[in-house]
VOBA-1610 file (N, C-alpha, C; in pm, whole numbers, padded with zeros to 5 digits, always signed):
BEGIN
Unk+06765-04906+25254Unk+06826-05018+25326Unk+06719-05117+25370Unk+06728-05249+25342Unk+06663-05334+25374Unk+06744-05448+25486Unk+06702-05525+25624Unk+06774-05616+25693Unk+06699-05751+25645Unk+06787-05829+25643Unk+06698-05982+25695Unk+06781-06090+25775Unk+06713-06136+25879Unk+06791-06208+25963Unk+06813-06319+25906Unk+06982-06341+25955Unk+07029-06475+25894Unk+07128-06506+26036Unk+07162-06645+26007Unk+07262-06662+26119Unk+07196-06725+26200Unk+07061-06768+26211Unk+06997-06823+26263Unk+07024-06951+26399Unk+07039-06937+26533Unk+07094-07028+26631Unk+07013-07089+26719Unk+07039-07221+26754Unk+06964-07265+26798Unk+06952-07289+26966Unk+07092-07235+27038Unk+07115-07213+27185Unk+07187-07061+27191Unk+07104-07017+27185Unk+07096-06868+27188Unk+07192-06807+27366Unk+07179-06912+27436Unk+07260-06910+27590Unk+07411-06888+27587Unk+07449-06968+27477Unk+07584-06969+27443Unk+07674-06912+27349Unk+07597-06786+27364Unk+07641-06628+27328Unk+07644-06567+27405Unk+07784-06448+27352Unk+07808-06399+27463Unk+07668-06243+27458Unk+07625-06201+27595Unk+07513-06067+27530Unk+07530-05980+27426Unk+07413-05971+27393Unk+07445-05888+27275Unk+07523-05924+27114Unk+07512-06081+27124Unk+07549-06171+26985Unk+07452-06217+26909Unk+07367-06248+26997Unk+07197-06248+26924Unk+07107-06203+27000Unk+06985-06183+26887Unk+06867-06137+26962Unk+06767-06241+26875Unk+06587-06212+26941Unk+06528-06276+26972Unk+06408-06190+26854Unk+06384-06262+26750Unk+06303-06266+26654Unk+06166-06220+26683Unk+06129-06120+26674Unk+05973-06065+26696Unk+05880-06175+26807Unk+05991-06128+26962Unk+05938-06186+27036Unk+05923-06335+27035Unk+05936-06444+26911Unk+05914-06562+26940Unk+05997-06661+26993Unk+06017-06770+26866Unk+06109-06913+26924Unk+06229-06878+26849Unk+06257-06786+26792Unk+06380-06806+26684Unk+06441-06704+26706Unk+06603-06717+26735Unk+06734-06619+26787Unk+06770-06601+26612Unk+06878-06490+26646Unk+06922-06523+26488Unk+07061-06427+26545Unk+07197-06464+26459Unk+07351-06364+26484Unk+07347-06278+26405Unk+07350-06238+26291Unk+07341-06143+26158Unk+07183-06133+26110Unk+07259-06033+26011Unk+07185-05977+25924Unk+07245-05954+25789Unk+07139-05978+25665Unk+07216-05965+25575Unk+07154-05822+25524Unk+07241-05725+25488Unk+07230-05538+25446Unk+07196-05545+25322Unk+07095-05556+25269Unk+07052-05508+25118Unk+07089-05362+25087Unk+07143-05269+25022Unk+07183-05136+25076Unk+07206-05102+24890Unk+07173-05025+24800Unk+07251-04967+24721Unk+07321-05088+24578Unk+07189-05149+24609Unk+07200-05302+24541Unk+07334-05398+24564Unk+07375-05379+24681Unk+07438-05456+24727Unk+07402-05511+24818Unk+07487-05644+24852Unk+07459-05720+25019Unk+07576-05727+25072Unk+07547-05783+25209Unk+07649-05822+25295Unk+07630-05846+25461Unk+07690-05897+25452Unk+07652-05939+25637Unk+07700-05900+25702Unk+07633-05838+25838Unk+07689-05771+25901Unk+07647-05864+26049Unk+07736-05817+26207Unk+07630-05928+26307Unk+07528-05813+26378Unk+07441-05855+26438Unk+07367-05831+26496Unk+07466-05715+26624Unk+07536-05747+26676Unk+07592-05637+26795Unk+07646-05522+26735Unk+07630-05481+26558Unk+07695-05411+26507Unk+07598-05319+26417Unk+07486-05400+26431Unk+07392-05309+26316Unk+07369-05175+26333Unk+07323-05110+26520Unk+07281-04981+26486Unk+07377-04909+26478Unk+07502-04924+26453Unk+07626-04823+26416Unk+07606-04759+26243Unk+07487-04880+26185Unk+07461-04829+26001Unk+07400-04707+25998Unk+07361-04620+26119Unk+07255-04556+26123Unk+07116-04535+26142Unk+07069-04403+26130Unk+06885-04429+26207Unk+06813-04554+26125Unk+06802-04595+25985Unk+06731-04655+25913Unk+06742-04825+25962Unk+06891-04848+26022Unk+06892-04972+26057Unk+06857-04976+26200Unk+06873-04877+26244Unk+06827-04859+26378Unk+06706-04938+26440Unk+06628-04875+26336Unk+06454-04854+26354Unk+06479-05006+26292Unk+06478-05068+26199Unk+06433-05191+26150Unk+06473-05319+26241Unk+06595-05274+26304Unk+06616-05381+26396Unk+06536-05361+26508Unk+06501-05230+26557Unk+06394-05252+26656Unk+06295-05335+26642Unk+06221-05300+26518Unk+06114-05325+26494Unk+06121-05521+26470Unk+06219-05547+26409Unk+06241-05726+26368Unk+06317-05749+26530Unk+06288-05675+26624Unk+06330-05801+26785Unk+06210-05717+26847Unk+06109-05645+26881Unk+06043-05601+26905Unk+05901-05746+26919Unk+05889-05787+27013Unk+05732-05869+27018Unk+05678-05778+27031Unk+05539-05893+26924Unk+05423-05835+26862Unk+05319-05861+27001Unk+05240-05741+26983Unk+05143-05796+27121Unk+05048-05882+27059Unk+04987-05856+27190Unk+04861-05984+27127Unk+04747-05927+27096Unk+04634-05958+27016Unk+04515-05931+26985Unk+04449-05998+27075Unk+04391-05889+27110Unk+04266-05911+27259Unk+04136-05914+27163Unk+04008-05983+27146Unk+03929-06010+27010Unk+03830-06065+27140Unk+03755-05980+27144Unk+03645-06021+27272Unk+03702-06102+27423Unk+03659-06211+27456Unk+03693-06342+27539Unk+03811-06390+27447Unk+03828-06384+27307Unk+03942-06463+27291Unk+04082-06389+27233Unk+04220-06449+27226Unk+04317-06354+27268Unk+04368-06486+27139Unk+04435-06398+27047Unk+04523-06424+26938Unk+04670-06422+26985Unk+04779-06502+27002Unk+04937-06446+27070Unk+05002-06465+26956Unk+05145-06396+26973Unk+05239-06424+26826Unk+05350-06441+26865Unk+05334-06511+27020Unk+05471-06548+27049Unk+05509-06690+27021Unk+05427-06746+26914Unk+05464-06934+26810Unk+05352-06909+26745Unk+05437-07015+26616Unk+05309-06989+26500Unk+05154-07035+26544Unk+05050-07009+26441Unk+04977-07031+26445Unk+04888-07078+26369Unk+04803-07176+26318Unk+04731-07208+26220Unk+04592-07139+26218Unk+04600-07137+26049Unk+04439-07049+26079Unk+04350-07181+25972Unk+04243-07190+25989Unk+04186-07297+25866Unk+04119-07234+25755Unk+04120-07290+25622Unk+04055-07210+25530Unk+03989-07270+25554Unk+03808-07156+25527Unk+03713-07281+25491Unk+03613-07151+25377Unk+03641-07192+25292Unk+03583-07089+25162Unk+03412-07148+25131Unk+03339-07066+25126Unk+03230-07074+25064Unk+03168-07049+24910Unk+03281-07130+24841Unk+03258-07075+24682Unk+03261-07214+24644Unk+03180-07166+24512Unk+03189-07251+24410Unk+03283-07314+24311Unk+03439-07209+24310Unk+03484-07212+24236Unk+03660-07183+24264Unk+03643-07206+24376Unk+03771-07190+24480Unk+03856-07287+24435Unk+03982-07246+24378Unk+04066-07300+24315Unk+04102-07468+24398Unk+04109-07471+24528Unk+04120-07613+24604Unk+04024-07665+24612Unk+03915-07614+24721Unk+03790-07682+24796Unk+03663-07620+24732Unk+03656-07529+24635Unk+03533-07487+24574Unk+03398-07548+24510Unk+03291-07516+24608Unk+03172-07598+24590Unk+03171-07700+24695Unk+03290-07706+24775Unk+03246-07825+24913Unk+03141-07799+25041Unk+03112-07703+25040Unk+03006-07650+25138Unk+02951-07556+25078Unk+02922-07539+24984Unk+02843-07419+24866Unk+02688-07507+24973Unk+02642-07376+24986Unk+02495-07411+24992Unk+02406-07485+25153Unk+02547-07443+25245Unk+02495-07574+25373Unk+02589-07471+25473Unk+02514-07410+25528Unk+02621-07343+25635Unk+02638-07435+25816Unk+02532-07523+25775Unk+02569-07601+25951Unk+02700-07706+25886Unk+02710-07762+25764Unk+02773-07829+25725Unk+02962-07804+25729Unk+02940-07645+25677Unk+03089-07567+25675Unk+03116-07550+25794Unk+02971-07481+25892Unk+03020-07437+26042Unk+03052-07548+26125Unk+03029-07695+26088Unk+03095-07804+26150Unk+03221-07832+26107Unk+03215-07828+25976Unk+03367-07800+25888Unk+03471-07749+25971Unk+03428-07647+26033Unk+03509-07493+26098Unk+03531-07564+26235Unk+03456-07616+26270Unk+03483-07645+26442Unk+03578-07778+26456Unk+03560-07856+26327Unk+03638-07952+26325Unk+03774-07939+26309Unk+03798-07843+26255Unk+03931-07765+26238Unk+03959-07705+26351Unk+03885-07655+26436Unk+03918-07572+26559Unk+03966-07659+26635Unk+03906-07786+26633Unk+03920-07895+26750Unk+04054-07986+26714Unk+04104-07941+26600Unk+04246-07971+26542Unk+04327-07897+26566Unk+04325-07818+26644Unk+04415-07720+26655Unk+04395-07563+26623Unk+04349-07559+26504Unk+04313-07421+26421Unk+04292-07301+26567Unk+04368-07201+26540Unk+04369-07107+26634Unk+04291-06995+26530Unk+04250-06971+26422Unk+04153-06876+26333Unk+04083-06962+26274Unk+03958-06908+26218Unk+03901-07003+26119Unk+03863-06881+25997Unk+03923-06883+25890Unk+03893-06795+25754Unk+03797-06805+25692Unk+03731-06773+25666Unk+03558-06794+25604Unk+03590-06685+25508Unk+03587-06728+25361Unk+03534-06697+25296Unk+03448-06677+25116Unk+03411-06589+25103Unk+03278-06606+24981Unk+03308-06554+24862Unk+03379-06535+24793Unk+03452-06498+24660Unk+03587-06576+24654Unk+03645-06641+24524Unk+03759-06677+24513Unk+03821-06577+24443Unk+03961-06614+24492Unk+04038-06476+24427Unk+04110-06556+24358Unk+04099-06698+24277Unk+04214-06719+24179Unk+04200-06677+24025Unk+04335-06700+23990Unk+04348-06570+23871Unk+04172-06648+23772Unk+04108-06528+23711Unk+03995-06548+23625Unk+03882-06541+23687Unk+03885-06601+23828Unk+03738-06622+23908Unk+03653-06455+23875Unk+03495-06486+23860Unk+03435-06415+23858Unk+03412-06354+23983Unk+03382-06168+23961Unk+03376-06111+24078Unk+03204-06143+24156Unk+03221-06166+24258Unk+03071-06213+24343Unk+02995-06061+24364Unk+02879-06061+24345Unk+02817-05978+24422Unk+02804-05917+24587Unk+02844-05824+24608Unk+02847-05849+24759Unk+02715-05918+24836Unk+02589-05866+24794Unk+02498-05918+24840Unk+02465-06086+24876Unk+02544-06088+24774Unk+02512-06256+24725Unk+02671-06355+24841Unk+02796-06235+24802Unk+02891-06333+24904Unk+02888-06276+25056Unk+02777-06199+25080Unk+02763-06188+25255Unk+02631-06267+25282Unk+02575-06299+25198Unk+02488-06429+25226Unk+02542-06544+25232Unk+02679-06557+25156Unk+02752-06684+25148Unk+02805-06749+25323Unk+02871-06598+25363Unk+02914-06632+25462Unk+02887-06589+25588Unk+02753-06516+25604Unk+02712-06484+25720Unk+02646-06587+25820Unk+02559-06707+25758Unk+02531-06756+25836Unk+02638-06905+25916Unk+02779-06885+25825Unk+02845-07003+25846Unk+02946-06931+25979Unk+02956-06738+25978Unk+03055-06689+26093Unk+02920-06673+26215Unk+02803-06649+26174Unk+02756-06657+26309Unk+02747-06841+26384Unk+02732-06935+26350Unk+02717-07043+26387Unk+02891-07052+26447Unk+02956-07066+26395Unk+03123-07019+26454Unk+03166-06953+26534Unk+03095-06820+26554Unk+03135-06753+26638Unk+03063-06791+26751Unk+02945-06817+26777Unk+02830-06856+26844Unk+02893-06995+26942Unk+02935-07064+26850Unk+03028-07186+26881Unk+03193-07185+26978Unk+03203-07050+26983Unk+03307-06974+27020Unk+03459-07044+26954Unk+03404-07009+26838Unk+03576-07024+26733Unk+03624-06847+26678Unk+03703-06866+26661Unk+03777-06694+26644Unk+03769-06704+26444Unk+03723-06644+26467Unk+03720-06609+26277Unk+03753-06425+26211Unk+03802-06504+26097Unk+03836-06364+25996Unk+03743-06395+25904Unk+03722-06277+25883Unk+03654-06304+25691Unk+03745-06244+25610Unk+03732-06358+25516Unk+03846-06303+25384Unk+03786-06255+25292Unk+03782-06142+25284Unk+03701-06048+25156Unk+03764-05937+25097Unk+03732-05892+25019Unk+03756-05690+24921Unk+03668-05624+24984Unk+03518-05666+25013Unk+03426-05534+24980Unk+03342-05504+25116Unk+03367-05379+25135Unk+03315-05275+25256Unk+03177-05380+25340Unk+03105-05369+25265Unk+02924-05432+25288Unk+02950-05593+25400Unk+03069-05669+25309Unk+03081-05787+25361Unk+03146-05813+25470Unk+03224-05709+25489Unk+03270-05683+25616Unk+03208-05639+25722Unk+03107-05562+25709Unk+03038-05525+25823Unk+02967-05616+25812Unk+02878-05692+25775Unk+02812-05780+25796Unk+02894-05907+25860Unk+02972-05924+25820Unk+03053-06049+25897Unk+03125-05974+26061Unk+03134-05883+26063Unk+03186-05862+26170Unk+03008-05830+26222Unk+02952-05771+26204Unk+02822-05783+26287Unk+02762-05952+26340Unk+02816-06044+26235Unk+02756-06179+26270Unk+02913-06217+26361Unk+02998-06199+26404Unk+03097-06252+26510Unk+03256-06282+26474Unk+03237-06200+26346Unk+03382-06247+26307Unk+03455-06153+26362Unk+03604-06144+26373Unk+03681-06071+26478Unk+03773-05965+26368Unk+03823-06042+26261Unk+03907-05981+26199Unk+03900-05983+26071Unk+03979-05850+25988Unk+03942-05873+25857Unk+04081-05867+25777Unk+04044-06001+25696Unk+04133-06025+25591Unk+04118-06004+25414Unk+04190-05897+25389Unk+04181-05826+25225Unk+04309-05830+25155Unk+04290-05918+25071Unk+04406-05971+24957Unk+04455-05857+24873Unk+04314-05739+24904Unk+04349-05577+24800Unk+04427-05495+24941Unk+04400-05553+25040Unk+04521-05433+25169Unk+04406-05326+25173Unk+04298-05331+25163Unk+04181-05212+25142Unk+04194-05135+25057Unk+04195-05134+24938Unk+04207-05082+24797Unk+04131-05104+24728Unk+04036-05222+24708Unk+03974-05295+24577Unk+03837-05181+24648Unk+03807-05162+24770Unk+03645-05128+24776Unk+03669-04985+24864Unk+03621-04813+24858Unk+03707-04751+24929Unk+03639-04736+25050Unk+03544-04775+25074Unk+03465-04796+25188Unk+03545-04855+25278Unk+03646-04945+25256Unk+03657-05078+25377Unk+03738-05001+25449Unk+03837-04899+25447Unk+03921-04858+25591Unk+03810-04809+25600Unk+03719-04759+25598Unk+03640-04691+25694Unk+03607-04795+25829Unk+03544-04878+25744Unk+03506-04977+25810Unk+03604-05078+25919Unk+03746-05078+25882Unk+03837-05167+25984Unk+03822-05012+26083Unk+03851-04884+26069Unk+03882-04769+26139Unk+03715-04742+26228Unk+03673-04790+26164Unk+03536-04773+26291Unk+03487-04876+26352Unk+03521-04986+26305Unk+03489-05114+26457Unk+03611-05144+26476Unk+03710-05111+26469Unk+03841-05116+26554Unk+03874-05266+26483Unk+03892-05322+26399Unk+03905-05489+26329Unk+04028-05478+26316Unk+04089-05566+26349Unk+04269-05573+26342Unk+04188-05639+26161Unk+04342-05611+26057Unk+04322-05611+25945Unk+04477-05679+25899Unk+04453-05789+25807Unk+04547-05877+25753Unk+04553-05808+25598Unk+04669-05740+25570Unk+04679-05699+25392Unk+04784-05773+25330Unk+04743-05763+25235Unk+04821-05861+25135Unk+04864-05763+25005Unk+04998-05803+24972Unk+05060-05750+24879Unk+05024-05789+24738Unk+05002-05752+24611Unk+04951-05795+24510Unk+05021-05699+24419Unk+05028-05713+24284Unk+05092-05568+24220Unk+04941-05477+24147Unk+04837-05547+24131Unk+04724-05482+24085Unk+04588-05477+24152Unk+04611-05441+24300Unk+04483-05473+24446Unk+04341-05425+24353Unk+04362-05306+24299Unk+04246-05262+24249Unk+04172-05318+24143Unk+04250-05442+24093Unk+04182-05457+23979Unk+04201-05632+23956Unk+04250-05647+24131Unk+04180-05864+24105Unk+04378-05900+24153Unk+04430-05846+24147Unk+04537-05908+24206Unk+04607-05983+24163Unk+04623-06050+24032Unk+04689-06118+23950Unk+04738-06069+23819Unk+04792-05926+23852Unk+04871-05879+23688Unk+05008-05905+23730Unk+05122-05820+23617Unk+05298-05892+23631Unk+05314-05784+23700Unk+05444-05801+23809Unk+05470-05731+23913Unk+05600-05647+23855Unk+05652-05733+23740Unk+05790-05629+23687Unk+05860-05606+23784Unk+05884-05702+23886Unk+05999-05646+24001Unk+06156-05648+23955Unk+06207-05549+24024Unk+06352-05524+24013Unk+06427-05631+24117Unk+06367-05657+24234Unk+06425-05739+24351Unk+06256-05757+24420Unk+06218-05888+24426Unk+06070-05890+24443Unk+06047-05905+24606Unk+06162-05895+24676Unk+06134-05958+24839Unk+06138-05775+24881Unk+06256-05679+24796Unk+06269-05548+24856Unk+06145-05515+24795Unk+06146-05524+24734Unk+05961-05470+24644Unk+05859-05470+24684Unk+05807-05574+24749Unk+05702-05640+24793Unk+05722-05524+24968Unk+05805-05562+25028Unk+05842-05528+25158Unk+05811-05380+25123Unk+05899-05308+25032Unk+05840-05162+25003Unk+05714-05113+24993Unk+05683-05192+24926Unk+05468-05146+24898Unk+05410-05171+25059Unk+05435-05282+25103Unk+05409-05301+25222Unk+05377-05213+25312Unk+05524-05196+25330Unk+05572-05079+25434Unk+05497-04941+25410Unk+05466-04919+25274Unk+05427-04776+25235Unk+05250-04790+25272Unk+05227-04907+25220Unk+05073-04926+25278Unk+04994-04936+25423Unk+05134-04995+25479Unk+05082-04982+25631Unk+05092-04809+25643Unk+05236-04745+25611Unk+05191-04623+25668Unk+05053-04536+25623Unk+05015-04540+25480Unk+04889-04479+25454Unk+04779-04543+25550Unk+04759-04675+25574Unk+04626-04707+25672Unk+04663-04651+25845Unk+04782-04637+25892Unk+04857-04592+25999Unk+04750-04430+26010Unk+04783-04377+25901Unk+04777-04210+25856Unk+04578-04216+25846Unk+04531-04311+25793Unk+04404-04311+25766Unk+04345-04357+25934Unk+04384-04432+26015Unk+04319-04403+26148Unk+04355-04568+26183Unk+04404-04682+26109Unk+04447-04806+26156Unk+04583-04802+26255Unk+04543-04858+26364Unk+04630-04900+26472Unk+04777-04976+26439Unk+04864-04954+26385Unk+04984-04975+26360Unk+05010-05137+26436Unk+04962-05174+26560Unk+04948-05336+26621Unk+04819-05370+26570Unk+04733-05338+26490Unk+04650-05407+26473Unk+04643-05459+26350Unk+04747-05453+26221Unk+04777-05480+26131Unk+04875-05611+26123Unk+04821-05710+26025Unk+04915-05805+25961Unk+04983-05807+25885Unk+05057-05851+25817Unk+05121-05881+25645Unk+05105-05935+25652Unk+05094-05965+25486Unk+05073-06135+25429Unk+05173-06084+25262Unk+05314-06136+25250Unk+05388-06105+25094Unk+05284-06194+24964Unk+05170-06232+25006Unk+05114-06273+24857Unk+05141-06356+24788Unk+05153-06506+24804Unk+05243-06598+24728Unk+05135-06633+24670Unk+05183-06656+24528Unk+05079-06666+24415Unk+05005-06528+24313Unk+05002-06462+24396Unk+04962-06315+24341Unk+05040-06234+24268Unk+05061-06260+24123Unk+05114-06165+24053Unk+05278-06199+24069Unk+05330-06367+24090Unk+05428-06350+24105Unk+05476-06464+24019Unk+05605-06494+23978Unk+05634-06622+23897Unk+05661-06722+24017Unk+05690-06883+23960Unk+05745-06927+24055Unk+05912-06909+24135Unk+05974-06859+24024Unk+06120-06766+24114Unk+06029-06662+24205Unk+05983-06581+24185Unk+05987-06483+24268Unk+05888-06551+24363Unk+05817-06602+24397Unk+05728-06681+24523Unk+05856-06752+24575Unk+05968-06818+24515Unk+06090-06893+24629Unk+06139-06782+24701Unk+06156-06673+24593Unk+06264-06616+24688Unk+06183-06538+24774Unk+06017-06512+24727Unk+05982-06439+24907Unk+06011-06557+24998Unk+05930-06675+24978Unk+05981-06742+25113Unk+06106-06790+25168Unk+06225-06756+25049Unk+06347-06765+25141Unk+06329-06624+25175Unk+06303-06483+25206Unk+06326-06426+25250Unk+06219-06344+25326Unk+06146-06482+25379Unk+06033-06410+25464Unk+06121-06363+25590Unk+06159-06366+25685Unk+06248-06338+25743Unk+06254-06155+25743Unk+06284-06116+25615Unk+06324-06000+25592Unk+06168-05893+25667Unk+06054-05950+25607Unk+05933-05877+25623Unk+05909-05827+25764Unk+05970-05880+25915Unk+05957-05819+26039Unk+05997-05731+26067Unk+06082-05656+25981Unk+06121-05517+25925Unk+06013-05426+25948Unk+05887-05478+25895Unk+05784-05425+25878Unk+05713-05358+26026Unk+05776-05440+26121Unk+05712-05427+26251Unk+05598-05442+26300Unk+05525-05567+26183Unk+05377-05629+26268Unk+05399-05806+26226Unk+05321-05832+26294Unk+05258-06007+26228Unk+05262-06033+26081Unk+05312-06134+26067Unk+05359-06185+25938Unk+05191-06321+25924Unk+05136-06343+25819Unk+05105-06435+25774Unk+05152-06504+25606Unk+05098-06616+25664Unk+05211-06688+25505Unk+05090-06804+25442Unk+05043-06713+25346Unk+04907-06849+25250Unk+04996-06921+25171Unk+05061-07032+25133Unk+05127-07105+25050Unk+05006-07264+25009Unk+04931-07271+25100Unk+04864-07383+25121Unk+04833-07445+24956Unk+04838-07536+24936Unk+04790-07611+24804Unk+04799-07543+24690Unk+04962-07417+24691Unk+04960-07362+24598Unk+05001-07396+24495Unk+05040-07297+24344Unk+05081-07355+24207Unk+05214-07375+24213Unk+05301-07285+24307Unk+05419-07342+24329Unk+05486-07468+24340Unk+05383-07531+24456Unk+05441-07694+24477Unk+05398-07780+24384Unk+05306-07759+24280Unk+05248-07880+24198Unk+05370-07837+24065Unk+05419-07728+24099Unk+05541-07693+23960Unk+05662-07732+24024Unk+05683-07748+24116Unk+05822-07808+24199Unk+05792-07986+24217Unk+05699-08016+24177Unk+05652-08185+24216Unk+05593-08259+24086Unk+05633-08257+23941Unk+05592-08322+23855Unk+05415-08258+23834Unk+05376-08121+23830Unk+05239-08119+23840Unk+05128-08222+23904Unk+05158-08177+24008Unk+05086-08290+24149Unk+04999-08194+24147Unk+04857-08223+24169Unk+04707-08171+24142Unk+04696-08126+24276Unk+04638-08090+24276Unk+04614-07941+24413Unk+04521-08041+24488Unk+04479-08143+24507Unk+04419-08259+24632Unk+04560-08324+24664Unk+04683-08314+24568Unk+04805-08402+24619Unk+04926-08301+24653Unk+04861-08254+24712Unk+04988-08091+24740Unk+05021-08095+24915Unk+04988-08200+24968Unk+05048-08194+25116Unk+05120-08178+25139Unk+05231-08267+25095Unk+05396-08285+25152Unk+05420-08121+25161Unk+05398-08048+25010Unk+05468-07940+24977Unk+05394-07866+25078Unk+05302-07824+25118Unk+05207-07776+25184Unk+05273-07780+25309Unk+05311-07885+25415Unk+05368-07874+25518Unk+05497-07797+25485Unk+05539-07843+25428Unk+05695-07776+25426Unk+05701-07682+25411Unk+05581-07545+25344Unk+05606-07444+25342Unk+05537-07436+25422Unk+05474-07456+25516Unk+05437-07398+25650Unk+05527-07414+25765Unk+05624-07487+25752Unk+05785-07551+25862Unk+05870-07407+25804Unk+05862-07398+25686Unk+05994-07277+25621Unk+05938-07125+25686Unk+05786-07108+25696Unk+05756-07026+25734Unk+05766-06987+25888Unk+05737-07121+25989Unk+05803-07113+26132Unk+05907-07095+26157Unk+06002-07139+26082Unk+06140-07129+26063Unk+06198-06983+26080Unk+06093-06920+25976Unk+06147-06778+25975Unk+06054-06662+26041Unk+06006-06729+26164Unk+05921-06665+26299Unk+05815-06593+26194Unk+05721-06664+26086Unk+05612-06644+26047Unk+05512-06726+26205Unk+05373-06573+26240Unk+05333-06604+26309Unk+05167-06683+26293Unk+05114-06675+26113Unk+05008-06726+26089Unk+05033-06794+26001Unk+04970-06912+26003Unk+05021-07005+25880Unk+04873-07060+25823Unk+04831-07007+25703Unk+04682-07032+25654Unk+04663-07143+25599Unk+04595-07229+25596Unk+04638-07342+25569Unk+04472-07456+25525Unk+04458-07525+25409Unk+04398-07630+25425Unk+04390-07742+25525Unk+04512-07782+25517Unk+04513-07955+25556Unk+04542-07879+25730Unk+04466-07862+25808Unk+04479-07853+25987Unk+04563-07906+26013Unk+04503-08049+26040Unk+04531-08139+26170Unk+04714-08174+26086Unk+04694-08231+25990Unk+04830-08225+25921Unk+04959-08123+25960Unk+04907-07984+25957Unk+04998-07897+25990Unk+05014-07880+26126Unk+04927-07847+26206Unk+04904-07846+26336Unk+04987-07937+26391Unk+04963-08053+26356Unk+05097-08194+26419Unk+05230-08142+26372Unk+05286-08081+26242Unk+05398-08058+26174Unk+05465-07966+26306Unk+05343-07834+26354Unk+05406-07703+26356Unk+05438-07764+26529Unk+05351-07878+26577Unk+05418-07912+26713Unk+05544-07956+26773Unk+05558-08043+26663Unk+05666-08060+26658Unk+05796-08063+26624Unk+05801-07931+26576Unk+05856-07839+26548Unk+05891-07760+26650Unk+05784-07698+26729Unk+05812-07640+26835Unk+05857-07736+26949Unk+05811-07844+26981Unk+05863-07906+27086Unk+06033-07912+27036Unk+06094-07923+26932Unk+06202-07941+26896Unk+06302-07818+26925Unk+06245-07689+26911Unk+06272-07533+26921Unk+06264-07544+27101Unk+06180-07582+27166Unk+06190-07588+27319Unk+06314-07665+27360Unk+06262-07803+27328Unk+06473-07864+27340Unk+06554-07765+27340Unk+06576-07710+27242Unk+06678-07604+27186Unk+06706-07523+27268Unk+06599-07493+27301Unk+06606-07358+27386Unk+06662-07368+27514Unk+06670-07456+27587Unk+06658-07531+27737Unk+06839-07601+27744Unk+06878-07604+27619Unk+07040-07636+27643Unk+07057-07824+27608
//
């Protein structure tokens, strides 16, 4: 059995109790649910679900259940409204921005603060590209990439992840000030790295892929790619759960772009929603992806804004709490007002 909230309302007051509830703690109520069950659907409301039994039980806990917050030294991550994180990659060959700060780390670490001072509540740093073909980096070579751009950042007091696969680069970036670690393999590609989130305590962002071990871009052959995706998920948090990771200290991220066509990337994000099932923080990378330049006359990945906001609005929409993102200040203005609009709402 799979839920995903639908029914979505915007004066949640003018129900009677117990007609809606309140979306992983944030800005968004919702009346139903739609029952994936036995390859069927159907909607059922919200004051009726735990009568399906223990399985819906637990999932609706877990999708109205707020997420706590990440306490990350002096600074405190919340997931009660979205949040922007900024990419700022140190490669050469990074499918968007690759080679824009290759080689200059005061240059990127101003990069980073300029984004912070836009809003950016994370700043992502990192030193290997993962688009489909990119060559694999040496670790040696991509914790030189990005060590001296997270200590100047952190130093600067901006909150950073490093986005990496491999064990080495992680400890080194978390030794230079980065807070959290983000792996597109979910800790698979290197077997070192749970060790490593499980012994400095690193809240850890995984990402769904159908081939982690081997680059993340083979065919996923899904039967239903939103229950699919959500399944591996779910099964992966429990193995890192079982391996010694803190069950709140874990993200999702469903992988858009990774091993998926452009149908199956729509229908995760129509059914991001479904993933709080999962019972942690949702993040959503769509930023300057291949999706929108195939939905827009092949618009080149420097002309991918419009699409770019909008899948970061679809993702607030559906109480996604990280939204990764190129263009900041762009989104940052989008996601305000957005929320100032959700506060109206809320207030009657």
């Amino acid at each position: 059995m799979h839920l995903r909230p639908i029914h979505f309302v915007d004066a949640p007051f003018a129900y009677p109790d117990g007609a809606v509830a309140r979306l992983a703690g944030g800005m968004q109520w919702f009346a139903g649910y739609e029952v994936s069950e036995g390859g069927r659907r159907r909607a059922v409301p919200v004051a009726e679900i735990t009568s399906l039994g223990a399985r819906a039980a637990e999932l609706h806990r877990r999708i109205t259940t707020a997420r706590p917050s990440w306490t990350l030294g002096s600074r405190t991550l919340r997931f009660d409204q979205p949040v922007v994180a900024g990419i700022l990659n140190m490669t050469p060959d990074s499918f968007s921005d690759g080679g824009v700060h290759r080689d200059d780390p005061a240059a990127a670490a101003s990069a980073g603060m300029i984004m912070a001072g836009a809003g950016a509540g994370l700043i992502d740093v990192g030193g290997e590209s993962t688009r489909p073909g990119a060559a694999t980096v040496w670790e040696q070579d991509e914790a030189e990439r990005v060590v001296p751009v997270i200590e100047r950042l952190a130093s600067a007091g901006a909150l950073v992840s490093i986005d990496t696969r491999k064990a080495l680069v992680m400890e080194r970036a978390l030794a230079a000030g980065a807070a959290i670690v983000n792996d597109v393999s979910s800790l698979l590609w290197d077997k070192r790295a749970l060790d490593v989130v499980v012994r400095t305590g690193a809240p850890v962002i995984i990402m769904h892929s159908p081939d982690p071990e081997k680059g993340g871009h083979g065919s996923g052959g899904y039967r239903d790619v939103v229950t699919d995706v959500f399944d591996w998920l779910e099964a992966r948090i429990e193995a890192l759960v079982g391996g010694g990771v803190a069950r709140d200290r874990i993200m999702v991220d469903p992988g858009i772009g990774f091993g998926k066509s452009l149908q199956d990337n729509l229908a995760l994000i129509n059914g991001l929603a479904m993933f709080h099932g999962l019972g942690c923080p949702i993040m959503l990378g769509a930023s300057r992806k291949r999706l929108i330049g195939a939905l827009s006359n092949e618009a080149p990945v420097g002309e991918r804004l419009g699409g770019s906001v909008a899948l970061a609005l679809k993702g607030a929409e559906a109480g996604v709490q990280l939204l990764r993102v190129h263009d900041v200040a762009e989104t940052v203005q989008a996601v305000r007002v957005w929320r100032g609009l959700r506060d109206r709402a809320l207030v009657g």
